[in-house]
N, CA, C and O atoms as CSV, one atom per row, in Angstrom:
chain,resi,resn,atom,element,x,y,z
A,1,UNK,N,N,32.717,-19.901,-6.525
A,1,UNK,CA,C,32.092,-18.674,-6.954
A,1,UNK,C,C,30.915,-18.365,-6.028
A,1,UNK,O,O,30.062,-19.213,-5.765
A,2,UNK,N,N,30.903,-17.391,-5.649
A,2,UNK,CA,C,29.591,-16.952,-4.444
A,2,UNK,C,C,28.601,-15.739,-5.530
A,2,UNK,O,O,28.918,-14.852,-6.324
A,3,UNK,N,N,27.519,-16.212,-5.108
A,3,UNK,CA,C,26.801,-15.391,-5.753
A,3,UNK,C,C,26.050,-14.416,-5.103
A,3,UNK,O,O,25.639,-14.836,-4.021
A,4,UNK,N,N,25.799,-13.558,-5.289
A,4,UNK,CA,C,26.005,-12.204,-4.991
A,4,UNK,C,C,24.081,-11.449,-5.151
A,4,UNK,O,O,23.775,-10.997,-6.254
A,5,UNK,N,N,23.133,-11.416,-4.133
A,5,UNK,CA,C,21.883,-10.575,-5.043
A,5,UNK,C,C,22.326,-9.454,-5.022
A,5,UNK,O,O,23.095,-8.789,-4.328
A,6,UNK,N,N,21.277,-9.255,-6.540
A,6,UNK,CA,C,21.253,-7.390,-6.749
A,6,UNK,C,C,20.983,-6.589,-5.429
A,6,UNK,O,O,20.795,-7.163,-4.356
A,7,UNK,N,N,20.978,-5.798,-5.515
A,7,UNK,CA,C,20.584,-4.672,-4.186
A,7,UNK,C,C,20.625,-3.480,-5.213
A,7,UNK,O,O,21.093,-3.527,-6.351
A,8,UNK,N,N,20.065,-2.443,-4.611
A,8,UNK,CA,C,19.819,-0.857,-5.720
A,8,UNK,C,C,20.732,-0.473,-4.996
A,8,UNK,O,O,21.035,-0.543,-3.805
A,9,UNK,N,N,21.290,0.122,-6.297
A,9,UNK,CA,C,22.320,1.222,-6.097
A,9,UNK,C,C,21.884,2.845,-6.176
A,9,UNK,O,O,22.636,3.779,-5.899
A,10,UNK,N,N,20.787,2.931,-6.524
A,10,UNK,CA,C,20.494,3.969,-7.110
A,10,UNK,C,C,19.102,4.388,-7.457
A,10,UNK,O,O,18.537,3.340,-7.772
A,11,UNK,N,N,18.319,5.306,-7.555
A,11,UNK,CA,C,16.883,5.023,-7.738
A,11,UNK,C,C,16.618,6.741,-8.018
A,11,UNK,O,O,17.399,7.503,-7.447
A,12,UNK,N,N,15.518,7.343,-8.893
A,12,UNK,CA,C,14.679,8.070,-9.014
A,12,UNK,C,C,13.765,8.044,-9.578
A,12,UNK,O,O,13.635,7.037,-10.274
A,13,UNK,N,N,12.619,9.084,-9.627
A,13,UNK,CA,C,11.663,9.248,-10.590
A,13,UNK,C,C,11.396,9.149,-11.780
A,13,UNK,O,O,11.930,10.117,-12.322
A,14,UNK,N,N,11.090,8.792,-12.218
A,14,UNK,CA,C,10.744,8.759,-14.206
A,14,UNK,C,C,10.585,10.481,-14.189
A,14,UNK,O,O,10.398,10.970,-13.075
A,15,UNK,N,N,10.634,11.191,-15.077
A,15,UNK,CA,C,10.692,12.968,-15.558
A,15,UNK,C,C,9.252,13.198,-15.425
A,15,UNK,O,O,8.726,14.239,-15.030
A,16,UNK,N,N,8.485,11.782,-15.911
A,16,UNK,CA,C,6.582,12.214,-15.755
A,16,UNK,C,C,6.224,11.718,-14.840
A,16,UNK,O,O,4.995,11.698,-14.772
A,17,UNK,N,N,6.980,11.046,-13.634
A,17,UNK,CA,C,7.079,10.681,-12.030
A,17,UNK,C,C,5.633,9.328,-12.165
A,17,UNK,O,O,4.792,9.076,-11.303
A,18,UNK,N,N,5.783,8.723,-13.462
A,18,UNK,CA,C,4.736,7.977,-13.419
A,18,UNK,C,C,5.161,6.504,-13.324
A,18,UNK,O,O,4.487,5.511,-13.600
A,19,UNK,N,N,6.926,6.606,-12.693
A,19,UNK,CA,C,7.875,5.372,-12.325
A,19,UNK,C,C,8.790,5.492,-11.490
A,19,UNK,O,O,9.259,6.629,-11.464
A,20,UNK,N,N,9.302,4.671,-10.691
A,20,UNK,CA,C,10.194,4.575,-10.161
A,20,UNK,C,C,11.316,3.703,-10.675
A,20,UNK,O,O,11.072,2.497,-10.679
A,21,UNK,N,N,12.596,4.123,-11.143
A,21,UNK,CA,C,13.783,4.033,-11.922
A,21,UNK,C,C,14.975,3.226,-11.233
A,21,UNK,O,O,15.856,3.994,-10.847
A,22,UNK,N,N,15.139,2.375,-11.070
A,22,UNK,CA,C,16.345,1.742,-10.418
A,22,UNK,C,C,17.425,1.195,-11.292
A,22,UNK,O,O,17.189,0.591,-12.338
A,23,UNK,N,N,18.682,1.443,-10.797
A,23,UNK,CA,C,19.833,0.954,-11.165
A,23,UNK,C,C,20.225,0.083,-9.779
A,23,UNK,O,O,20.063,0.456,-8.617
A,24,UNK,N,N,20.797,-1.208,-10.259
A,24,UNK,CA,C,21.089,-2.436,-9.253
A,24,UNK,C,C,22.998,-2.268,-9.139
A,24,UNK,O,O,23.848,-1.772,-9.879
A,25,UNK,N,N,23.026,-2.907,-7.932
A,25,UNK,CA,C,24.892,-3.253,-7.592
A,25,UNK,C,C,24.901,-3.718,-8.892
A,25,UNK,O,O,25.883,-3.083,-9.279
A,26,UNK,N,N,24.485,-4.455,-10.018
A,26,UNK,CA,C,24.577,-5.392,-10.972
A,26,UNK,C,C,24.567,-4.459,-12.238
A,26,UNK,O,O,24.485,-4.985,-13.348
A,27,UNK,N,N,24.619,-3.561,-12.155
A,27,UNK,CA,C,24.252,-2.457,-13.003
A,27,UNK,C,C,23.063,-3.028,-14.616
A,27,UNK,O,O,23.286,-3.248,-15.806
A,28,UNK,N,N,21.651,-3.061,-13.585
A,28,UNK,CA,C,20.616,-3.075,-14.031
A,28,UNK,C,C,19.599,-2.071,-14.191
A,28,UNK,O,O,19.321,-1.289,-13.282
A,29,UNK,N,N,18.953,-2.064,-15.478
A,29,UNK,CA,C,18.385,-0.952,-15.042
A,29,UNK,C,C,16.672,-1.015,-15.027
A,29,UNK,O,O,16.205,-1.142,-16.159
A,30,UNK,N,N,15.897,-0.963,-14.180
A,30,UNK,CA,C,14.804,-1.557,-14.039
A,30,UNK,C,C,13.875,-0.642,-13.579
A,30,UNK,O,O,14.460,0.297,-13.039
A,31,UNK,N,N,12.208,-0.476,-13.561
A,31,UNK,CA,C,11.396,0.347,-13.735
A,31,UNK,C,C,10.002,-0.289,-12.802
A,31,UNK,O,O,9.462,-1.365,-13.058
A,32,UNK,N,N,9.717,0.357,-12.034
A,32,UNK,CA,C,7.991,0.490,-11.110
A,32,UNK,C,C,7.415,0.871,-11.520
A,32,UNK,O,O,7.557,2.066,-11.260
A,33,UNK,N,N,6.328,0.692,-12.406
A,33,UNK,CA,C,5.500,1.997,-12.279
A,33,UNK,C,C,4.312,2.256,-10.849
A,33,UNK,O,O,3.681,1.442,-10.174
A,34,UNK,N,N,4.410,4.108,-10.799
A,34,UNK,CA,C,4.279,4.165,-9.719
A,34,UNK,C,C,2.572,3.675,-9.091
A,34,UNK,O,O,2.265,3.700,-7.899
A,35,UNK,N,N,1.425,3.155,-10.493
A,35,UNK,CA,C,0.169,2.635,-9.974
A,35,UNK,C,C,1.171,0.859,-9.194
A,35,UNK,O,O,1.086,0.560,-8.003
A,36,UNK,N,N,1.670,0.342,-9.830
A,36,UNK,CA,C,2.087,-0.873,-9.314
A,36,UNK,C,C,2.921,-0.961,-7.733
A,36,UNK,O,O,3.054,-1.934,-6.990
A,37,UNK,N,N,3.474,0.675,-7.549
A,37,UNK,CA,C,3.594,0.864,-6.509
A,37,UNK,C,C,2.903,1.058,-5.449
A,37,UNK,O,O,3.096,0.710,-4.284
A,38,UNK,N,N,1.684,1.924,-6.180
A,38,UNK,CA,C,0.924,2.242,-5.090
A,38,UNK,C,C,-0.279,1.119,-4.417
A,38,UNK,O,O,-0.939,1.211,-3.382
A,39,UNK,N,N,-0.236,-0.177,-5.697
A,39,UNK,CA,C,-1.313,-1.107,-5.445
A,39,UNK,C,C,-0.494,-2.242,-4.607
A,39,UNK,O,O,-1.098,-3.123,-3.995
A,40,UNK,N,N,0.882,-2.155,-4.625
A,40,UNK,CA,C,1.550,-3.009,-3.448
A,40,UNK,C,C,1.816,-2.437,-2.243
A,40,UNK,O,O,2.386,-3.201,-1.464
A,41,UNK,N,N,1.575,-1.269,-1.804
A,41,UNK,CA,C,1.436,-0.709,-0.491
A,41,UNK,C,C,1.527,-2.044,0.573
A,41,UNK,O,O,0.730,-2.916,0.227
A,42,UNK,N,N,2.133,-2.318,1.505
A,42,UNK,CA,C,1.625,-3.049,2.619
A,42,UNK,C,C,1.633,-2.135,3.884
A,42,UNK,O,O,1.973,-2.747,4.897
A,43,UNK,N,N,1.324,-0.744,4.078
A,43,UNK,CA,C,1.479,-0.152,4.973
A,43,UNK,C,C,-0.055,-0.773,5.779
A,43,UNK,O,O,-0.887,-1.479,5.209
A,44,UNK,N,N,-0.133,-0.299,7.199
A,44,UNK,CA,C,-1.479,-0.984,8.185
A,44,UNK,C,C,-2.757,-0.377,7.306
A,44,UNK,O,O,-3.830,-0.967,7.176
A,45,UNK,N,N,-2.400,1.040,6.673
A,45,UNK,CA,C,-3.644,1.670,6.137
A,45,UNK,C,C,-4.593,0.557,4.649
A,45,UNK,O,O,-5.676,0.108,4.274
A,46,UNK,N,N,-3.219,0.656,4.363
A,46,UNK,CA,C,-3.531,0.015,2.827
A,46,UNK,C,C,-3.741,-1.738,3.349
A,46,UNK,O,O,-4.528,-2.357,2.633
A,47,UNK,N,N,-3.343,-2.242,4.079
A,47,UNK,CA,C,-3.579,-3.763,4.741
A,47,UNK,C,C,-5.085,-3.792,4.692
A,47,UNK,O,O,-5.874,-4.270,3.877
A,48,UNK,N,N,-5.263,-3.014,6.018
A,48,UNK,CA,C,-6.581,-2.903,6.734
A,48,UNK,C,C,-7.439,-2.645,5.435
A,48,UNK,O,O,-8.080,-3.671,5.210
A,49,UNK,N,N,-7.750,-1.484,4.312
A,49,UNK,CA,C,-8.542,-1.282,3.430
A,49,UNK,C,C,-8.691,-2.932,2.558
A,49,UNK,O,O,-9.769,-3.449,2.266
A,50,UNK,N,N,-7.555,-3.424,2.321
A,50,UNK,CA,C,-7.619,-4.469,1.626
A,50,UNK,C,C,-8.368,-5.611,2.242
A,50,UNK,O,O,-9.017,-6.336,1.488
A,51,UNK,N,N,-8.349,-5.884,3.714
A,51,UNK,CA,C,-8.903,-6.696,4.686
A,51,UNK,C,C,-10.460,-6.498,4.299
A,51,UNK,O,O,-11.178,-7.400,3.870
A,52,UNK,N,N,-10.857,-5.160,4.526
A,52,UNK,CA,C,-12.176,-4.338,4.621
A,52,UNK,C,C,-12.801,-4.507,3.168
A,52,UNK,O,O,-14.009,-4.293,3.068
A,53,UNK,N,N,-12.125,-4.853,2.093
A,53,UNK,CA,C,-12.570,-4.813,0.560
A,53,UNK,C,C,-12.828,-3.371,0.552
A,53,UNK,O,O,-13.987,-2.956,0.573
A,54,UNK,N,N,-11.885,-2.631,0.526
A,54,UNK,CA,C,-12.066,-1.008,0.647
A,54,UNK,C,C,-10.719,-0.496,-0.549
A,54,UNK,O,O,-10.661,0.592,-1.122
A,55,UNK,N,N,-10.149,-1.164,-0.623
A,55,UNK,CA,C,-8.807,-0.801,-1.265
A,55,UNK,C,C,-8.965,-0.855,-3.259
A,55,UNK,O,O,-9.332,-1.853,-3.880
A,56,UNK,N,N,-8.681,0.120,-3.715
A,56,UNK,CA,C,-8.864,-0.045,-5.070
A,56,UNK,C,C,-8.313,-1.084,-5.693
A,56,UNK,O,O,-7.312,-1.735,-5.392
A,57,UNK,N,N,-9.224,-1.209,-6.797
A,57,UNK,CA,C,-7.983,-2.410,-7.945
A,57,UNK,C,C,-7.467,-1.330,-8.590
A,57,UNK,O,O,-7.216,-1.835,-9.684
A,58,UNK,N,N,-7.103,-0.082,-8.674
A,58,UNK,CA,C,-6.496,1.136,-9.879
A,58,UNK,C,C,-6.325,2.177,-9.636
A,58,UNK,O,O,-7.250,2.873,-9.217
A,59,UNK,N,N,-5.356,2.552,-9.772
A,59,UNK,CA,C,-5.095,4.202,-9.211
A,59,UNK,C,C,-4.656,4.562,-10.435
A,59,UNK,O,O,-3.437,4.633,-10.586
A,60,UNK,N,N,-5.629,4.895,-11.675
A,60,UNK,CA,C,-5.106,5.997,-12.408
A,60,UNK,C,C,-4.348,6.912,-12.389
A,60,UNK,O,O,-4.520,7.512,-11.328
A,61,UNK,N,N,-3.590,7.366,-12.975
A,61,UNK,CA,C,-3.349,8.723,-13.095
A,61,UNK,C,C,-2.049,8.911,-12.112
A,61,UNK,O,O,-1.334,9.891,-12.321
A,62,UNK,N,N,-1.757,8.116,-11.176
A,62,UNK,CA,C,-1.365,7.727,-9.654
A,62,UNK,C,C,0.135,8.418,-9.994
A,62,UNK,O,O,0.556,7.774,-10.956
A,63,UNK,N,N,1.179,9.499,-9.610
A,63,UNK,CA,C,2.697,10.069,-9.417
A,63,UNK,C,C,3.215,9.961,-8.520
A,63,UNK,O,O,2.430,9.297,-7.843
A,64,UNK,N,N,4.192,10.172,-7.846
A,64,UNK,CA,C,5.290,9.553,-7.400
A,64,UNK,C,C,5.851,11.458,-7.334
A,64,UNK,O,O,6.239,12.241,-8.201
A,65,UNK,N,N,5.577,11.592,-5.544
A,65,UNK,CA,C,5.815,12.944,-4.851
A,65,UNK,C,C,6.645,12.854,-4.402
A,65,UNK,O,O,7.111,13.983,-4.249
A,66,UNK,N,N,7.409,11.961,-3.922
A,66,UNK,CA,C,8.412,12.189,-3.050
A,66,UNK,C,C,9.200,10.687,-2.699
A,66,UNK,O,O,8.549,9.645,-2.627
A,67,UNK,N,N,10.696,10.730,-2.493
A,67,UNK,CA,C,10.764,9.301,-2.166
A,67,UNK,C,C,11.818,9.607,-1.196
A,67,UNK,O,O,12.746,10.315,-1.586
A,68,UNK,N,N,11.812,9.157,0.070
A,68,UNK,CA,C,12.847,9.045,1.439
A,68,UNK,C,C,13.369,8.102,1.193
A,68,UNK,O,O,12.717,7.091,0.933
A,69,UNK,N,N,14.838,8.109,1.191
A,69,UNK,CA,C,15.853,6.965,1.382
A,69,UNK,C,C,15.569,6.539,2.979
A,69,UNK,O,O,15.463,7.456,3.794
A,70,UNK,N,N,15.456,5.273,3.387
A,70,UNK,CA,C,15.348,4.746,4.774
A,70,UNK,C,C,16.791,3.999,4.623
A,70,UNK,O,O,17.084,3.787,5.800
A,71,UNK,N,N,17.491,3.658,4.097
A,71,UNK,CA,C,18.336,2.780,4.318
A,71,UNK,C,C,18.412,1.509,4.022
A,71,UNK,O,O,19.413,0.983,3.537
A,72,UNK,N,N,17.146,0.814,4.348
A,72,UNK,CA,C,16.842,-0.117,3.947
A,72,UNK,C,C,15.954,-0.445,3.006
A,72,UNK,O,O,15.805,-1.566,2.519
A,73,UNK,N,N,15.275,0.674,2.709
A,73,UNK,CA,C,13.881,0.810,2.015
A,73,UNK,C,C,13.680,2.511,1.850
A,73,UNK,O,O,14.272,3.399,2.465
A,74,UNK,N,N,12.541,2.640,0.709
A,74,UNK,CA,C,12.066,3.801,0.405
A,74,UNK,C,C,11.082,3.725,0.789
A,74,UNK,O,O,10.250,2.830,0.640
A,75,UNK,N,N,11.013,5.163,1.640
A,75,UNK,CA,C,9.219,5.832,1.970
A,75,UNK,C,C,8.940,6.460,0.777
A,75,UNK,O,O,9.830,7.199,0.356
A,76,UNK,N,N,7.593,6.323,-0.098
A,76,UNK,CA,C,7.372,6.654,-1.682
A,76,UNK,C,C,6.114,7.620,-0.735
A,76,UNK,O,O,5.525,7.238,0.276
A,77,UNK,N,N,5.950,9.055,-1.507
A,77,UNK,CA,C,4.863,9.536,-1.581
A,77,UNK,C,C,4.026,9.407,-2.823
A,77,UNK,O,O,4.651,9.245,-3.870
A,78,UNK,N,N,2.724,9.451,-2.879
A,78,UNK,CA,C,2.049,9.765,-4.199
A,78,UNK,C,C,1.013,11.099,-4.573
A,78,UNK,O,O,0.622,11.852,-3.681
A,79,UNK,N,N,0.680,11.255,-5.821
A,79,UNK,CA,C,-0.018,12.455,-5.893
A,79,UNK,C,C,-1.493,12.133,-5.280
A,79,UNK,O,O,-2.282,13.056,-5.484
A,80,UNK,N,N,-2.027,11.038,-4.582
A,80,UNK,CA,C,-2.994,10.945,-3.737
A,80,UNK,C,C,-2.774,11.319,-2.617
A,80,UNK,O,O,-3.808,11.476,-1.967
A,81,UNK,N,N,-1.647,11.588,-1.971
A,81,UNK,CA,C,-1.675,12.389,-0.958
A,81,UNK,C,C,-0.821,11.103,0.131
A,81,UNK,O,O,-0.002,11.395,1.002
A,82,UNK,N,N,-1.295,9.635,-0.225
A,82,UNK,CA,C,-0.721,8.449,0.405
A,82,UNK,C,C,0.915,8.662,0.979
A,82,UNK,O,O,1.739,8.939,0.108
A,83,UNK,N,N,1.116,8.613,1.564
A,83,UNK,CA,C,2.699,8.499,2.295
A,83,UNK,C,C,3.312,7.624,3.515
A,83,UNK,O,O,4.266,7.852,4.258
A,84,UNK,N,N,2.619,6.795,3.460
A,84,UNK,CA,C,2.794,5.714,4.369
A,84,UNK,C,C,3.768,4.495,4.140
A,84,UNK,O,O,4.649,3.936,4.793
A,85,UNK,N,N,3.181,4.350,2.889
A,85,UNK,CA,C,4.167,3.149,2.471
A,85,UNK,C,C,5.837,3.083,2.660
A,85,UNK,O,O,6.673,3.774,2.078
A,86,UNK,N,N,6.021,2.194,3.506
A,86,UNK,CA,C,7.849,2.075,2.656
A,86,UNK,C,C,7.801,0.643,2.510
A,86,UNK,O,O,7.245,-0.370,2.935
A,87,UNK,N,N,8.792,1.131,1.572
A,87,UNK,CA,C,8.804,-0.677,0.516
A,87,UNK,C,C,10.940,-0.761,0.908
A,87,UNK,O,O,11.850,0.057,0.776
A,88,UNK,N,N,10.863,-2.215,1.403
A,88,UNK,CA,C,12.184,-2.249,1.588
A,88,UNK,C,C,12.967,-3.112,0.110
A,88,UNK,O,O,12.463,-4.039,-0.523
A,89,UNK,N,N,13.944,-2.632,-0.069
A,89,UNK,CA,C,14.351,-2.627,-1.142
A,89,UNK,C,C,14.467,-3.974,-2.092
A,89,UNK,O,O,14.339,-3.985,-3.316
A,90,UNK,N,N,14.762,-5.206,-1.166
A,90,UNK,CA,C,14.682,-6.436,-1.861
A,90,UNK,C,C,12.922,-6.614,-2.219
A,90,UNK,O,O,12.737,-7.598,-2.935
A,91,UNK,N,N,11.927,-6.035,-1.944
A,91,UNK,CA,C,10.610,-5.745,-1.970
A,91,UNK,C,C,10.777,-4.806,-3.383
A,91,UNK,O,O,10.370,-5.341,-4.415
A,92,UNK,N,N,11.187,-3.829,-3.456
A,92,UNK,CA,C,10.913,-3.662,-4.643
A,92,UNK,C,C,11.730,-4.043,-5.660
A,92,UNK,O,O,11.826,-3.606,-6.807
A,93,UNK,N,N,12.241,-4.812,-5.160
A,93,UNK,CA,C,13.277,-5.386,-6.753
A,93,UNK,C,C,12.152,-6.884,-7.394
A,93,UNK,O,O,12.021,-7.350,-8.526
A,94,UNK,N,N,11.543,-7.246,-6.115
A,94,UNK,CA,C,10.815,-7.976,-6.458
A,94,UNK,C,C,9.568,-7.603,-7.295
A,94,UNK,O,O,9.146,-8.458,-8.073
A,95,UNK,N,N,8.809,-6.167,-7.195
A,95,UNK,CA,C,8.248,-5.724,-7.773
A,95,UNK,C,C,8.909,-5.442,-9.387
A,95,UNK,O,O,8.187,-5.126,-10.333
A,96,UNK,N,N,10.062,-5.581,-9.469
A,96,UNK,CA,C,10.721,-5.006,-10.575
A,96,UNK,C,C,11.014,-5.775,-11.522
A,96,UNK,O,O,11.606,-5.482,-12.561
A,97,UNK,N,N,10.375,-7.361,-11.001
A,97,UNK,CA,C,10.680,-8.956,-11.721
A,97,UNK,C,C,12.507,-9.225,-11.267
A,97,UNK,O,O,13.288,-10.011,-11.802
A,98,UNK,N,N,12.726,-8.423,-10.305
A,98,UNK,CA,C,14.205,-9.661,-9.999
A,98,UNK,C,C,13.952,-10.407,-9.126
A,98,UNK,O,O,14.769,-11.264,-8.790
């Protein structure tokens, strides 16, 4: 028997864009919310702030503008204006507790 990881099959917004929604090859269905997204950023911006002790512990309020399929990963926008981040997908499943 070979075992097989999840991978997303599928992904959108929560309706109040205050999550990111995934369905797995495994047909799972699992949830980001989008402050937990935005506080795992590893883009150079969000690195460097974190390096600098510049980077928040909380983004209230924090939505989920836009999301680019990369193929391997999603570029996530937020209602801060942030658009840097892409999170590659075994990255956010890990965010997702798989």
């Amino acid at each position: 028997m070979t075992l097989v990881a999840p991978t997303i099959a599928d992904y959108e917004a929560s309706a109040d864009l205050t999550a990111l929604l995934v369905r797995t090859t495994q047909d799972d269905a699992l949830s980001v919310s989008a402050e937990t997204l935005r506080l795992s950023c590893k883009c150079a911006h969000c690195t460097r702030a974190r390096f600098d002790d510049h980077f928040p512990d909380r983004f209230p309020g924090i939505a989920i503008t836009e999301i680019g399929d990369l193929g391997y990963g999603l570029n996530i926008s937020f209602s801060d204006g942030h658009n840097r981040g892409i999170y590659p997908k075994p990255y956010l499943l890990s965010l997702a507790g798989q």
